[in-house]
PLY file of the C-alpha trace (Angstrom):
ply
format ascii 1.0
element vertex 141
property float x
property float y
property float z
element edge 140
property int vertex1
property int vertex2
end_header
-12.88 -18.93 -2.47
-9.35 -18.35 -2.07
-7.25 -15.07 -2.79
-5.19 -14.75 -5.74
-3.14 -11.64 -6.79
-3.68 -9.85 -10.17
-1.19 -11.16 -12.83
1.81 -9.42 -13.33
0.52 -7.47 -16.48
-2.34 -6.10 -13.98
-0.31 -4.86 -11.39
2.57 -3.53 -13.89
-0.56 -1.18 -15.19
-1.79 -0.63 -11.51
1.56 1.02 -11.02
1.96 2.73 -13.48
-1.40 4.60 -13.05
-1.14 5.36 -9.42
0.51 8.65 -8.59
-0.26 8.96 -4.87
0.82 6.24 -2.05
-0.61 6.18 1.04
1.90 4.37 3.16
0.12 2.54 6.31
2.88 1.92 8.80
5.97 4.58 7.53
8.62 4.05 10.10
10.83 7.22 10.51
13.49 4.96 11.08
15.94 5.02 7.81
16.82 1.21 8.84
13.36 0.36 8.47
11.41 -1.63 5.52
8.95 0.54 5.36
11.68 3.57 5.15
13.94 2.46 2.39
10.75 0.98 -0.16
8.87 4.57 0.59
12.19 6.43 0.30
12.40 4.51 -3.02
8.82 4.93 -4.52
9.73 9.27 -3.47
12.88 9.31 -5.46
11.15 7.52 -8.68
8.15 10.01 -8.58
5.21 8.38 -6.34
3.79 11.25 -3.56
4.39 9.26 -0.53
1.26 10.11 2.10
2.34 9.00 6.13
0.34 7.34 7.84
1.08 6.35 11.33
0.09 7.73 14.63
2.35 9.99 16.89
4.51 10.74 14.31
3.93 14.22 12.36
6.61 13.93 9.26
7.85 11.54 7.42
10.59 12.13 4.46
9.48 15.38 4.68
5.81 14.47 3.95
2.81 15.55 6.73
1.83 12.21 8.34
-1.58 11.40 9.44
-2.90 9.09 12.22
-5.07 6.58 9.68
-6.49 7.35 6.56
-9.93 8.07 7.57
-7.57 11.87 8.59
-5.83 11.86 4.88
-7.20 15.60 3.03
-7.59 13.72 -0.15
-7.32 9.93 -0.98
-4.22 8.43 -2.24
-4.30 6.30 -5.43
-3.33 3.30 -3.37
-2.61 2.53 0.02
0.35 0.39 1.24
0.34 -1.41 4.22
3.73 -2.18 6.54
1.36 -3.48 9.08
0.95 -6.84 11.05
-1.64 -9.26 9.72
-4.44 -8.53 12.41
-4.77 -5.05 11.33
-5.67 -5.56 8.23
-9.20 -6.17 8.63
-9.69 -2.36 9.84
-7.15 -0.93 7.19
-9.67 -2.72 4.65
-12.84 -1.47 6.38
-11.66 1.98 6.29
-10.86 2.03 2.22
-13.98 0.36 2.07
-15.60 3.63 3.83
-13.41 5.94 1.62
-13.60 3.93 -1.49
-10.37 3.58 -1.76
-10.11 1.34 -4.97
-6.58 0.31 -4.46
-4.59 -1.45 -1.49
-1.25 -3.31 -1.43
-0.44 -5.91 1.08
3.63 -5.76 1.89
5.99 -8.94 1.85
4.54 -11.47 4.82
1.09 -8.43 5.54
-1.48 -11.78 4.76
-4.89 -11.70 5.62
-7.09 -13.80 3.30
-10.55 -13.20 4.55
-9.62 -9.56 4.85
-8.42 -9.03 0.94
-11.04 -11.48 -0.31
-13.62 -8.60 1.50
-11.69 -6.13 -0.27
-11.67 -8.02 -3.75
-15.54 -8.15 -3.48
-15.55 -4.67 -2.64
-14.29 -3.80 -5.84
-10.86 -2.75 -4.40
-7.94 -4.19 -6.24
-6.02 -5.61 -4.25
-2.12 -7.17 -4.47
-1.01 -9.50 -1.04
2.48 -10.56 0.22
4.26 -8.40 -2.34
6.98 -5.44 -2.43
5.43 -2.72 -4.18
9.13 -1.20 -4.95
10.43 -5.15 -6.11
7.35 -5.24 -8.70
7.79 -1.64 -9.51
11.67 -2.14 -10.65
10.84 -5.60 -12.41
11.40 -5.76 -15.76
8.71 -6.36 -18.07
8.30 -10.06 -18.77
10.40 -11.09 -15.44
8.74 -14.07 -13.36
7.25 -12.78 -10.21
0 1
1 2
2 3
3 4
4 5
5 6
6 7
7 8
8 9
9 10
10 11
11 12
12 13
13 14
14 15
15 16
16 17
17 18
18 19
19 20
20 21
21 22
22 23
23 24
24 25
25 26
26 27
27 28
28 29
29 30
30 31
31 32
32 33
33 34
34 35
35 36
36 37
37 38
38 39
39 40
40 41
41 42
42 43
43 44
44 45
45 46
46 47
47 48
48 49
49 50
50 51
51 52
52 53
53 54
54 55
55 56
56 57
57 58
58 59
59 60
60 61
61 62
62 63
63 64
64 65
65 66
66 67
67 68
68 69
69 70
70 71
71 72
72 73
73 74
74 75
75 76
76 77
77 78
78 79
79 80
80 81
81 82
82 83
83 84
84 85
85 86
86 87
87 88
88 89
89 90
90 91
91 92
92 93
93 94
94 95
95 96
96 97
97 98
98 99
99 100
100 101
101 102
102 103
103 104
104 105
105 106
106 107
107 108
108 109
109 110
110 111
111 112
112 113
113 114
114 115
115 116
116 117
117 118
118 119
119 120
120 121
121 122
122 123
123 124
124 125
125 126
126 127
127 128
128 129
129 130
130 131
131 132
132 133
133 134
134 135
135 136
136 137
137 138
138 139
139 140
């Protein structure tokens, strides 16, 4: 079986219903992907949620060291990581049941969101949450 992504219609609702991000990865570095697209999702509404080790704020949010340490779980979780963690990021919303998880521009791990998909976790791959978020209704993707 091979991964596709929800159509456009899907994740246009998925967004609009998710209130809290959990963002795997937040950089503190304002030159950062991760930075600007979380910066971004803040200033339109979203409650960005840190989460990266060794770092204790982010855009003025608490961060926490993985999500298994979150006080209460995000709507979605979005991952700035490399490919090989994935498997782990999807075992721990798994755990949490996490029904959500977004998979940045070039974060591809088929086996790992197939897992997820058959988990019942939605699940959008090799994507910018803050691109499909300002696309017009009706645009390509």
């Amino acid at each position: 079986m091979k991964f596709t992504n929800p159509d456009p219609d899907t994740i246009r609702q998925l967004l609009k219903r998710v209130h809290s991000i959990a963002v795997v990865g937040l950089s503190p570095n304002p030159a950062r992907p991760s930075f600007r697209v979380a910066k971004g999702l803040q200033e339109y509404g979203y409650r960005i949620v840190p989460v990266r080790p060794l770092v204790s704020e982010v855009l003025g949010e608490k961060a926490y060291p993985d999500l298994e340490s979150l006080p209460e779980l995000p709507d979605i979780v979005d991952v700035f990581r490399a490919p090989e963690h994935v498997p782990a990021i999807v075992e721990s919303c798994i755990r949490l049941d996490i029904k959500n998880l977004w998979l940045q521009d070039g974060v591809i791990h088929e086996d790992a969101a197939l897992r997820a998909v058959q988990a019942g976790i939605t699940v959008v791959m090799d994507r910018c949450i803050w691109r499909d978020l300002l696309r017009p209704a009706g645009q390509p993707s």
